[in-house]
N, C-alpha and C positions, 0 to 999 in steps of 0.2 A: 514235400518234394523228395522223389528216391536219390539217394546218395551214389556222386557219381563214380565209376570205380575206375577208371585211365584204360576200360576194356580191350579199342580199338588200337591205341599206340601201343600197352606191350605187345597186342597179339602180332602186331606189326614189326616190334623189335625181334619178339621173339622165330617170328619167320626171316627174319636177313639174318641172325645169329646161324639156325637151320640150313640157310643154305648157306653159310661160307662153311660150315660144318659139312657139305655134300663130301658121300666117299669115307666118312670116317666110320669106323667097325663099332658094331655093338650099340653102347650107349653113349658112349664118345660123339656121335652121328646123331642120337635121340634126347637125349632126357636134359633138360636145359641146363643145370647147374653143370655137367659136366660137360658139355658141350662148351660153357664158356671158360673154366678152367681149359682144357685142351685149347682153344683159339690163343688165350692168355700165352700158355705157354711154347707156341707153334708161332705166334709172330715175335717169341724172344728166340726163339734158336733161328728164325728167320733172317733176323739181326745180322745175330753171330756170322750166320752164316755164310750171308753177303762179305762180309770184312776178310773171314777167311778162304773165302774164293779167290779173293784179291793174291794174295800169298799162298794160292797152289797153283794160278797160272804163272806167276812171279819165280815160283821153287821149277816149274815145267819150263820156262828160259831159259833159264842157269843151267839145267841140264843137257837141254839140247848144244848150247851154248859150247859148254862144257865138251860134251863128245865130237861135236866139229871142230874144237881146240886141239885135241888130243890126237884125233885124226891126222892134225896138221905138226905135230913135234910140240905145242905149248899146251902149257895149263892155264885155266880159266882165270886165275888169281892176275898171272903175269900177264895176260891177254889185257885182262882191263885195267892192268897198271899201265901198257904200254899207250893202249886207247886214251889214260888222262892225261900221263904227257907227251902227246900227239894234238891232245887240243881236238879229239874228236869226239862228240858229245850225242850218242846214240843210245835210246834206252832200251835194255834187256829183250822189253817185246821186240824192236826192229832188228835189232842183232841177228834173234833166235830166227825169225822170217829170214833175214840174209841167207845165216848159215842152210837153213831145208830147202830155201827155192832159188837162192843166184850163189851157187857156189863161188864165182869165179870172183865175184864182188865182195865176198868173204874172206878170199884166200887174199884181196887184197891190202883187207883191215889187218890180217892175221899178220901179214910182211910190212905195214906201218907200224903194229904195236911192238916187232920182233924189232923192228931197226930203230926204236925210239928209248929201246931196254937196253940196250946196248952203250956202255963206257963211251 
């Protein structure tokens, strides 16, 4: 009896490997050992990279945040000091939406936090 060799399942693995590899340059794209190194290390900076997405729309808040602050006489520090004791509880993203599209509903966070700073 011929000895069986697993021919159809690599040749199987080795085409799903190939195409999530579609688009990569050279051998990176061809030659399987390196194709699966690159995969290996393209769904580790994948990772990363999800988590620090989080923390540059986070950093893109603050700033916007920040320059509708300053626009209005306060800085971003005392704005949301004056926002916790005020007892108003908005996170950064709904802020930074305030400040780019309802100005007016901004300006009125800005004069809650400014008169709750206040002796």
């Amino acid at each position: 009896m011929p000895r069986a060799r697993n021919g159809v399942a690599r040749l199987r693995k080795k085409r799903r490997l190939l195409k999530r590899a579609k688009g990569f340059r050279g051998g990176r794209g061809k030659l399987l050992r390196t194709v699966k190194e690159t995969l290996i290390r393209g769904e580790a900076f994948a990772t990363q990279h999800r988590r620090k997405k989080k923390g540059d729309w986070r950093r893109l808040w603050i700033l916007r945040i920040n320059a509708a602050c300053k626009a209005r006489g306060i800085n971003y520090s005392r704005f949301v000091q004056g926002l916790k004791k005020a007892n108003i509880e908005l996170n950064r993203k709904v802020l930074s939406d305030l400040a780019v599209r309802d100005t007016s509903g901004f300006d009125e966070l800005v004069s809650t936090a400014k008169k709750h700073l206040e002796p």
